[in-house]
C-alpha positions as CSV (number, residue, x, y, z in Angstrom):
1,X,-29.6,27.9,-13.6
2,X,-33.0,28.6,-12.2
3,X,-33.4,29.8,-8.7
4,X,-36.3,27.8,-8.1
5,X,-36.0,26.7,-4.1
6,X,-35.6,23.2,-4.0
7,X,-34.1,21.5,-0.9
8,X,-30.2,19.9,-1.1
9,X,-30.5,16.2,-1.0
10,X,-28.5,12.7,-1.4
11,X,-29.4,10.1,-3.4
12,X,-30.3,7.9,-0.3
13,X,-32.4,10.6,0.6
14,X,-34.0,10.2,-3.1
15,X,-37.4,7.7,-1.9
16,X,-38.2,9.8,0.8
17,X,-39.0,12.8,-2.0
18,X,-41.4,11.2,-3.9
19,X,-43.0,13.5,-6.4
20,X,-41.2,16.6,-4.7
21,X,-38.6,18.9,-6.7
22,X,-35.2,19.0,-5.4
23,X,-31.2,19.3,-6.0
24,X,-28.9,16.7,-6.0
25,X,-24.9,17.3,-6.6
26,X,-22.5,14.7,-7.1
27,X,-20.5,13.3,-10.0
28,X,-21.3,11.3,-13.0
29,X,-20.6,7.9,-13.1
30,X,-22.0,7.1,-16.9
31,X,-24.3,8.4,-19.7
32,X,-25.9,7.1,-22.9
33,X,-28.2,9.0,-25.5
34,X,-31.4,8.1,-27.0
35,X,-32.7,10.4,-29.4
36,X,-34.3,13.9,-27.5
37,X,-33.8,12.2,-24.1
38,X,-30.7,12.0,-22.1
39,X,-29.8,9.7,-19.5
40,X,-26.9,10.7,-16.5
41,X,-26.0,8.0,-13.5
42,X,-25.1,10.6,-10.9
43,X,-23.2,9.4,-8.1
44,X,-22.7,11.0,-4.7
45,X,-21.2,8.8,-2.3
46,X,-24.7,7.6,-0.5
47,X,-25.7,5.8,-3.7
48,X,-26.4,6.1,-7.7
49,X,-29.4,7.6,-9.7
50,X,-30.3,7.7,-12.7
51,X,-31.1,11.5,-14.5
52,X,-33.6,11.3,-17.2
53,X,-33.1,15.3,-19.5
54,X,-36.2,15.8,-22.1
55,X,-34.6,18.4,-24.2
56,X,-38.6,19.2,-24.4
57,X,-38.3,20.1,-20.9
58,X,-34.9,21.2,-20.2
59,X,-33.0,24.9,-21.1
60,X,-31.1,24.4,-24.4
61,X,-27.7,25.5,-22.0
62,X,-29.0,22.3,-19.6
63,X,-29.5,19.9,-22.5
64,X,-26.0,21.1,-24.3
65,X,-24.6,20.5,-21.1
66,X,-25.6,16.9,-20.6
67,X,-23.9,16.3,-24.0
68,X,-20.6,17.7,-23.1
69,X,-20.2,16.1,-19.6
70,X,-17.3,14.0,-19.4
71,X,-17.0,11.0,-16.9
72,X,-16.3,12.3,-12.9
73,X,-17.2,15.7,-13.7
74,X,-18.6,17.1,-11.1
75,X,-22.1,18.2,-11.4
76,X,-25.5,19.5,-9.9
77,X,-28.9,18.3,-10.7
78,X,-32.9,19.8,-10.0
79,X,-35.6,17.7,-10.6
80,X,-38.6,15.7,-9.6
81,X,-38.3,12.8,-8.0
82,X,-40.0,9.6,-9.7
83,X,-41.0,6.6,-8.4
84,X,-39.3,3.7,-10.6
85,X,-39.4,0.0,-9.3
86,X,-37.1,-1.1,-11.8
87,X,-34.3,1.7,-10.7
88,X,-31.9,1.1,-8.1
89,X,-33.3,2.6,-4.7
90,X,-36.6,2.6,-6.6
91,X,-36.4,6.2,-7.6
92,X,-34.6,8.5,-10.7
93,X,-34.9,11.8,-11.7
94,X,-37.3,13.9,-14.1
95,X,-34.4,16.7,-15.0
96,X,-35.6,20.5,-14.7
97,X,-31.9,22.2,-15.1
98,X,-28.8,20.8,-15.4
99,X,-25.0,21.9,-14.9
100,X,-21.3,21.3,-14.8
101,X,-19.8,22.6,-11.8
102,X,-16.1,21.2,-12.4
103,X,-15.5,19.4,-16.1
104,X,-13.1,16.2,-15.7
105,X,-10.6,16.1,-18.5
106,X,-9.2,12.4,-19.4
107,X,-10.0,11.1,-16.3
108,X,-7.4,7.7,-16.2
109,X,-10.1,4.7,-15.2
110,X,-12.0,4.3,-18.3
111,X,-14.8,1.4,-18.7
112,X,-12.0,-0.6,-20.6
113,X,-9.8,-3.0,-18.8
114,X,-6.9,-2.2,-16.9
115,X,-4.3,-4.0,-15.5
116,X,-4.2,-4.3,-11.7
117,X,-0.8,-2.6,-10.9
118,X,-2.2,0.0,-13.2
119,X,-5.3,0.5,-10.7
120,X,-3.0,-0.3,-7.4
121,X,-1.1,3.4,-8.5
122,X,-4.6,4.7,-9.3
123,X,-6.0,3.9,-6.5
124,X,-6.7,7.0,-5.2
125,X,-8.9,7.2,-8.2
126,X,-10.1,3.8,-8.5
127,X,-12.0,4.3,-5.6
128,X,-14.9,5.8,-7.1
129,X,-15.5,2.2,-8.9
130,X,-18.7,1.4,-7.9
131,X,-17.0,-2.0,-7.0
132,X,-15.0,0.0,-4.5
133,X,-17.6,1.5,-3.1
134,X,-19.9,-1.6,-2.3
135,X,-16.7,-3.0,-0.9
136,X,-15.8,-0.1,1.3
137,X,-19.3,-0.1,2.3
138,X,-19.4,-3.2,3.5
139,X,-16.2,-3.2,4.9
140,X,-17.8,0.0,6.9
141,X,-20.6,-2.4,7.6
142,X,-18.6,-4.7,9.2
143,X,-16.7,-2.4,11.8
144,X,-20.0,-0.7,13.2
145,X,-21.2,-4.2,13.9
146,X,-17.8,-5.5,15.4
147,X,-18.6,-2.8,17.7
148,X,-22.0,-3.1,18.4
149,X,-21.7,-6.5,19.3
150,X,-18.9,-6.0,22.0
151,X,-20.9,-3.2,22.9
152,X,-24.2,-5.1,23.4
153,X,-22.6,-7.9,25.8
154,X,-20.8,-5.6,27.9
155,X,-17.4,-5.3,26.8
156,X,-15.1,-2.1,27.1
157,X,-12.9,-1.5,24.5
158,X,-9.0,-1.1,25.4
159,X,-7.0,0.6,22.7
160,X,-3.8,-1.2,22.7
161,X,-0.2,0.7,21.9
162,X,1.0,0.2,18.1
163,X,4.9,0.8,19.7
164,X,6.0,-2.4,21.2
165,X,9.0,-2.5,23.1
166,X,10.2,-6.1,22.3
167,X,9.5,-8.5,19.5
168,X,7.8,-11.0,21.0
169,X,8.3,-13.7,18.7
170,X,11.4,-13.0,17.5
171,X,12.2,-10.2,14.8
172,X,11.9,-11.6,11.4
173,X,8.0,-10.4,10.7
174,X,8.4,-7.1,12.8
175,X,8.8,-3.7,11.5
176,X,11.8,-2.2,13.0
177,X,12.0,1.4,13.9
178,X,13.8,4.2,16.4
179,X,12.0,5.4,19.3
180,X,14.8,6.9,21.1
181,X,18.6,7.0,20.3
182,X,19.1,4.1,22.9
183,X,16.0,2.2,22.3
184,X,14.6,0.5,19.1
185,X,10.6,-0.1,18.8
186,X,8.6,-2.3,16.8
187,X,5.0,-1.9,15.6
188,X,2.8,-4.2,16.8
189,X,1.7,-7.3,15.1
190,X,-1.3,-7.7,18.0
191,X,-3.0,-6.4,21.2
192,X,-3.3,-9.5,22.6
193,X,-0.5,-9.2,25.3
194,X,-1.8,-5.4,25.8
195,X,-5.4,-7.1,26.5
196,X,-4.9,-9.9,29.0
197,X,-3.8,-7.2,31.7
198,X,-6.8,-5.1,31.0
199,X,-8.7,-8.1,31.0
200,X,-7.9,-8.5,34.5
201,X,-9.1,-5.2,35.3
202,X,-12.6,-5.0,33.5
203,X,-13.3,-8.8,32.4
204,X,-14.3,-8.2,29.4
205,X,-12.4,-6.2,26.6
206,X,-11.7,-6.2,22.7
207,X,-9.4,-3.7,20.5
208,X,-9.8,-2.6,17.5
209,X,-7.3,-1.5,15.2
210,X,-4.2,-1.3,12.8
211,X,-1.6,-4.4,12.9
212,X,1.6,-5.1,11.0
213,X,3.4,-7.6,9.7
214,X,6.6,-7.8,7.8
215,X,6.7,-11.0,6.5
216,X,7.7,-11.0,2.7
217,X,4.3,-12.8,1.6
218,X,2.9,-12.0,-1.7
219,X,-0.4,-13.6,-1.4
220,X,-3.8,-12.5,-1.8
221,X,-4.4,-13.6,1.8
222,X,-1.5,-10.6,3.1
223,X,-1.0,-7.7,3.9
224,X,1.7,-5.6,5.4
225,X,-0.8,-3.7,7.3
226,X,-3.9,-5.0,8.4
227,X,-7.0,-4.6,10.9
228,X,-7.6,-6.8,13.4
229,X,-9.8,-6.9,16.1
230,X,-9.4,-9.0,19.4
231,X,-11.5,-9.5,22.2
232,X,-10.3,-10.9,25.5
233,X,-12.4,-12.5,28.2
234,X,-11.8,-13.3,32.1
235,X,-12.6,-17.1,33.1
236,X,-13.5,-17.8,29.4
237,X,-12.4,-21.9,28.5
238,X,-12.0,-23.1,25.3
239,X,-15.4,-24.1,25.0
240,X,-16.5,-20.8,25.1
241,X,-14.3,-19.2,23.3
242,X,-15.6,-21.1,20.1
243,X,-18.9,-20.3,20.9
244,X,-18.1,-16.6,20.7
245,X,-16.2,-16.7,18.1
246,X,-19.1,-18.5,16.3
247,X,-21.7,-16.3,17.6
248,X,-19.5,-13.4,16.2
249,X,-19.0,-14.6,12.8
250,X,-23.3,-15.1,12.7
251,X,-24.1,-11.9,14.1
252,X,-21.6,-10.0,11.6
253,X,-22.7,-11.8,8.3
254,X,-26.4,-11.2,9.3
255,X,-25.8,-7.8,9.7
256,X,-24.0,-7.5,6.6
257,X,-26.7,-9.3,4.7
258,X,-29.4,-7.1,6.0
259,X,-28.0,-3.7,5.9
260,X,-25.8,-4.2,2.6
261,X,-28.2,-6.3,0.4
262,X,-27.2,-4.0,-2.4
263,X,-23.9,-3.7,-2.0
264,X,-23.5,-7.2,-2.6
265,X,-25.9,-7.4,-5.1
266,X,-23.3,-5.2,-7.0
267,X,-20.7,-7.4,-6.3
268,X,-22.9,-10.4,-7.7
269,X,-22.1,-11.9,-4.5
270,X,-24.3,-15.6,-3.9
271,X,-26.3,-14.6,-1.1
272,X,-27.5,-17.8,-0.1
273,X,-24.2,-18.9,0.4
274,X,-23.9,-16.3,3.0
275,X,-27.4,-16.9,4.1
276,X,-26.4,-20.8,5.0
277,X,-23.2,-19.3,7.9
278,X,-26.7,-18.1,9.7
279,X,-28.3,-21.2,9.9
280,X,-26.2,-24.2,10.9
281,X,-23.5,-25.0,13.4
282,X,-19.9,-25.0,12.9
283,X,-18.5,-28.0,12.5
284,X,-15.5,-28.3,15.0
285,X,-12.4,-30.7,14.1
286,X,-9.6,-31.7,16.3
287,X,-6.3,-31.2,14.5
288,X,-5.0,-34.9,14.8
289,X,-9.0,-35.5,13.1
290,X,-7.8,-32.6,10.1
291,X,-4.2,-34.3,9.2
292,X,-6.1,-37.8,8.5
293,X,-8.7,-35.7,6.4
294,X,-6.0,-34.0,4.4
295,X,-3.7,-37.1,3.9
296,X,-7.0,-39.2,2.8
297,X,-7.3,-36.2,0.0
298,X,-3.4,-36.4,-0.6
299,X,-1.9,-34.1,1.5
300,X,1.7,-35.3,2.8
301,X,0.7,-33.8,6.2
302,X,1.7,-35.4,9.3
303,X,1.3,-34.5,13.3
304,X,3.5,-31.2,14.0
305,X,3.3,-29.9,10.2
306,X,1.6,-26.6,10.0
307,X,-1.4,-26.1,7.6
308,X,-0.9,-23.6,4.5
309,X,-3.2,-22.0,2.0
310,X,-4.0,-25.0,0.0
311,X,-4.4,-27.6,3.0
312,X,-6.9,-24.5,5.0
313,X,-8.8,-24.9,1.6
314,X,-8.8,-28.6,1.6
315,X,-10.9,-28.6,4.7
316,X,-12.8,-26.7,4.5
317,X,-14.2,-27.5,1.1
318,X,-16.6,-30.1,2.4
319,X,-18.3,-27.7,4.0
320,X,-20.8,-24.7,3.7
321,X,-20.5,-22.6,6.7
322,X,-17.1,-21.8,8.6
323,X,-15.3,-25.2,10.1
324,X,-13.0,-24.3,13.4
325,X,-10.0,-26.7,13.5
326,X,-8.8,-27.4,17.3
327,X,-6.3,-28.0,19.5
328,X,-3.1,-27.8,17.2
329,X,0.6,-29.1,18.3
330,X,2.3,-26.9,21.5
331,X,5.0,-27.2,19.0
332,X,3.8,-25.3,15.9
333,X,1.7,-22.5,18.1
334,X,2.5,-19.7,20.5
335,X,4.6,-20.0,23.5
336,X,1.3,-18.3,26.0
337,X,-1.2,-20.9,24.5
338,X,-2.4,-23.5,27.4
339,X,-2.0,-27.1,27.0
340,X,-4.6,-29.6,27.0
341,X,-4.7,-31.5,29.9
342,X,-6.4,-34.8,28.2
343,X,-3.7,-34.1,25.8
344,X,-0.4,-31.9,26.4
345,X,0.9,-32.2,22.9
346,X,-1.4,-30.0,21.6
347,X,-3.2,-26.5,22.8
348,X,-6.4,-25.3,23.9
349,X,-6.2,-23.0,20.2
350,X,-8.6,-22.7,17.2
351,X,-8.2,-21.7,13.8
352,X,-11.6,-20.8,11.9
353,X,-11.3,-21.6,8.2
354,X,-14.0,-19.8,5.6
355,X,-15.4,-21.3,3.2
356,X,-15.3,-21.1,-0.5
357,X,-11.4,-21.2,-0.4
358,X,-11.1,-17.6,2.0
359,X,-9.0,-20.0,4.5
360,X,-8.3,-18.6,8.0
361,X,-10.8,-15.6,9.4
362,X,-9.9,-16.3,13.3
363,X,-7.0,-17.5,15.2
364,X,-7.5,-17.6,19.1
365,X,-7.1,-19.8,22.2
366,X,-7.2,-20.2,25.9
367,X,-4.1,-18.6,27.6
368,X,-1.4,-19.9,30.0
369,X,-2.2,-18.6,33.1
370,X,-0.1,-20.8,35.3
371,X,3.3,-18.5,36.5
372,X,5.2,-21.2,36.6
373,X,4.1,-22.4,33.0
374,X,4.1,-19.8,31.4
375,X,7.5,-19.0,32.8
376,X,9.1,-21.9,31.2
377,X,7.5,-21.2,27.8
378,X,9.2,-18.2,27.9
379,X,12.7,-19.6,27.9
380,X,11.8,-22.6,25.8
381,X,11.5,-20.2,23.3
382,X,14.4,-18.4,24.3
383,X,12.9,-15.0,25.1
384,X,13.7,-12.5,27.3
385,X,12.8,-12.7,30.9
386,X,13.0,-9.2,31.4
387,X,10.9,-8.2,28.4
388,X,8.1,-10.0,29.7
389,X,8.1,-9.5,33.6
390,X,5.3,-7.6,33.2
391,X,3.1,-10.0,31.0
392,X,4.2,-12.9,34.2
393,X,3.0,-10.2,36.5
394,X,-0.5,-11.0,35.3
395,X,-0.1,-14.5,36.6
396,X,1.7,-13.3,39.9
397,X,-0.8,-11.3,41.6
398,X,-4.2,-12.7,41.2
399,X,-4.0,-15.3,37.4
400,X,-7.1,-16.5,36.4
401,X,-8.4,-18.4,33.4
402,X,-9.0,-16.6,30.1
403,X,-9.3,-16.6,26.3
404,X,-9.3,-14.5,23.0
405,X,-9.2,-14.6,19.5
406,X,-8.2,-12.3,16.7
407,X,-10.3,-11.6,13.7
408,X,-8.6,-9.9,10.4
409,X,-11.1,-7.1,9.3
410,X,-10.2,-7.5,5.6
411,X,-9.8,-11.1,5.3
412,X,-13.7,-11.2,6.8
413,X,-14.7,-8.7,4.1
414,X,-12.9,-10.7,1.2
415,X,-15.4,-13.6,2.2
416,X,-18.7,-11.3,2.7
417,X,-17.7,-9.5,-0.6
418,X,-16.7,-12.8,-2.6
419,X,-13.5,-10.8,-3.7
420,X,-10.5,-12.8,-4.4
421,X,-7.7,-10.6,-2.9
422,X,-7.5,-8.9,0.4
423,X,-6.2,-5.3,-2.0
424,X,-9.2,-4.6,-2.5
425,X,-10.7,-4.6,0.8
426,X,-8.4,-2.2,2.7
427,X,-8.7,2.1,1.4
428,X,-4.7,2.0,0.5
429,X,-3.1,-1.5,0.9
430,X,0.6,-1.8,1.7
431,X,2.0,-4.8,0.2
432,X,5.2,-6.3,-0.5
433,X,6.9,-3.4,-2.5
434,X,4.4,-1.2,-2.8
435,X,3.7,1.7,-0.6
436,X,2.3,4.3,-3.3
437,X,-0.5,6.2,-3.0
């Protein structure tokens, strides 16, 4: 190959060269002939280009090479870069030399169709999909902006522990394991608990990371293990905690439409579907209001029945943006939830249901924060006292009002991405019997 100097570049890098020779390595993603021209889609991580070989203007070792390249080989491009509206990023390369670093022999992921377990154990491979990648962008997308809005209004982020010492709502959905020859730990299915203490010390706090569950749910709405992120806020009400929660799900998809246009473009995601969750209000619907809704569509659903998949899907279908579902039975909902006073049956809790049939995207509610409450939730439910001396001590010295929500990372970038199942929105998802790669 020449050694002509030309600079090391990405493709994103690609519109900021116009006209200027450079070298760009990376893999390729297709090809197609037409005659004495050649045409490579290099990818590189940062994005796709296109490669346009003249054998008029190529060596014959450059041009024999572009007709032996195999799909992922890894390879290393020098050319001019052209402007092209009609390209993506508005750009593709005029080839000058051309060569193989690393031929890929019968790479598994053809164009063909493949069966989804078959890509599951692939999918250290079927990452490179340029589906993947828009997804994983996005999804990428979406955690920058999770923190940058926290960040913006002041909030300190408290990383919570992933070994729990007791199973705090009993053991059935908890992963059990050893953490000393006396004591069994569990990982943790939330930071929640972890964050009302630290709310007490700095207001306002969120964390950010890894949950697990061990429920034995095959749906494409679960996951074994999941992110979650949770924000917890001193002398927040109710009221206020659905106005954050709405305010959060805004700023996120605006971000996401902004920055990741064509990402979802790739996905042939409806952006004006996304563009409507900007511009109205969320509609907010008691849970007494939500049972008449779904029994006047046919739903056998009375006061105290939990709502599944199809009934989350139900109500929110007459709607266009996300619809929050309120203050749901004390009897179906978590023992540190605070009753309504207009209204003890039920709690001061939301659910927020997605549209288009992506069902619940955040679960939160105003806390207990009477001792004495709080206390007697605890052995309603018949948990330990002990186990939970320090959550009471939060109450004890100095309570005070406060709420939180959770948010699941990949159930968010289902909806965003308009993908069907939350597998494809997590690097490696652990499901129900399967752990491989």
């Amino acid at each position: 190959m020449s050694e002509r100097p030309a600079p090391a570049v990405t493709v994103s890098e690609l519109p900021s060269h116009p006209g200027v020779e450079v070298t760009v390595k990376g893999w390729l993603y297709n090809k197609r002939t037409g005659g004495k021209v050649r045409f490579l889609i290099l990818r590189d991580g940062s994005g796709y280009v296109q490669c346009v070989l003249s054998k008029a203007e190529v060596p014959e070792a450059a041009w024999n090479a572009a007709a032996e390249v195999t799909q992922e080989s890894t390879i290393e491009v020098r050319g001019v870069v052209r402007l092209e509206p009609r390209a993506a990023g508005g750009v593709e390369l005029s080839v000058l030399d051309f060569r193989i670093l690393d031929a890929c022999k019968d790479f598994p992921i053809t164009p063909k169709e493949h069966g989804t377990d078959f890509l599951l154990s692939q999918r250290h491979l079927w990452l490179r999909s340029a589906r993947q990648v828009a997804i994983l962008k996005i999804r990428s997308e979406v955690e920058s902006a999770i923190h940058d809005f926290f960040y913006k209004r002041g909030y300190t982020r408290v990383d919570s522990p992933i070994l729990t010492p007791n199973a705090c709502e009993g053991t059935s959905n908890l992963f059990e394991t050893e953490y000393t020859e006396e004591e069994k730990a569990y990982l943790s299915q939330s930071g929640q608990l972890y964050l009302e203490p630290a709310a007490a010390a700095l207001g306002k706090v969120y964390c950010f990371g890894p949950t697990f569950r061990a429920e034995k749910s095959k749906t494409r709405r679960h996951l074994r293990e999941f992110w979650m992120v949770e924000p917890e806020v001193a002398f927040l009400e109710i009221e206020g905690l659905m106005d954050l929660a709405e305010e959060f799900i805004k700023e996120l998809t605006v971000r996401v439409l902004d920055r990741r246009a064509e990402d979802l473009k790739r996905l042939e995601r409806d952006l004006t579907k996304l563009e409507t969750v900007a511009q109205k209000p969320f509609p907010r619907i008691p849970y007494r209001e939500a049972v008449e809704i779904l029994q006047k569509k046919g739903f056998p659903v009375s006061f105290g029945d939990d709502f599944g998949g199809d009934e989350e899907t139900a109500l929110a279908e007459d709607f266009d943006t996300p619809v929050m579902v309120t203050r749901y039975p004390v009897s179906i909902k978590a023992f540190y939830m605070q009753p309504d006073p207009a209204d003890p049956e039920v709690v001061l809790g939301l659910d927020m249901l997605a549209p288009e049939g992506y069902g619940e995207i955040i679960g939160g509610s105003q806390r207990i924060h009477d001792h004495d409450l709080l206390l007697s939730r605890i052995k309603q439910h018949n948990l330990p006292i002990e186990a939970f001396q320090w959550y009471l001590d939060v109450r004890k010295y100095g309570t005070f009002p406060h709420s939180g929500f959770g948010m699941g990372l990949e159930r968010f970038t289902a909806w965003m991405c308009g993908v069907p199942h939350l597998r494809e929105c997590i690097p490696y998802p652990r499901m129900l019997y399967r752990i491989y790669p």
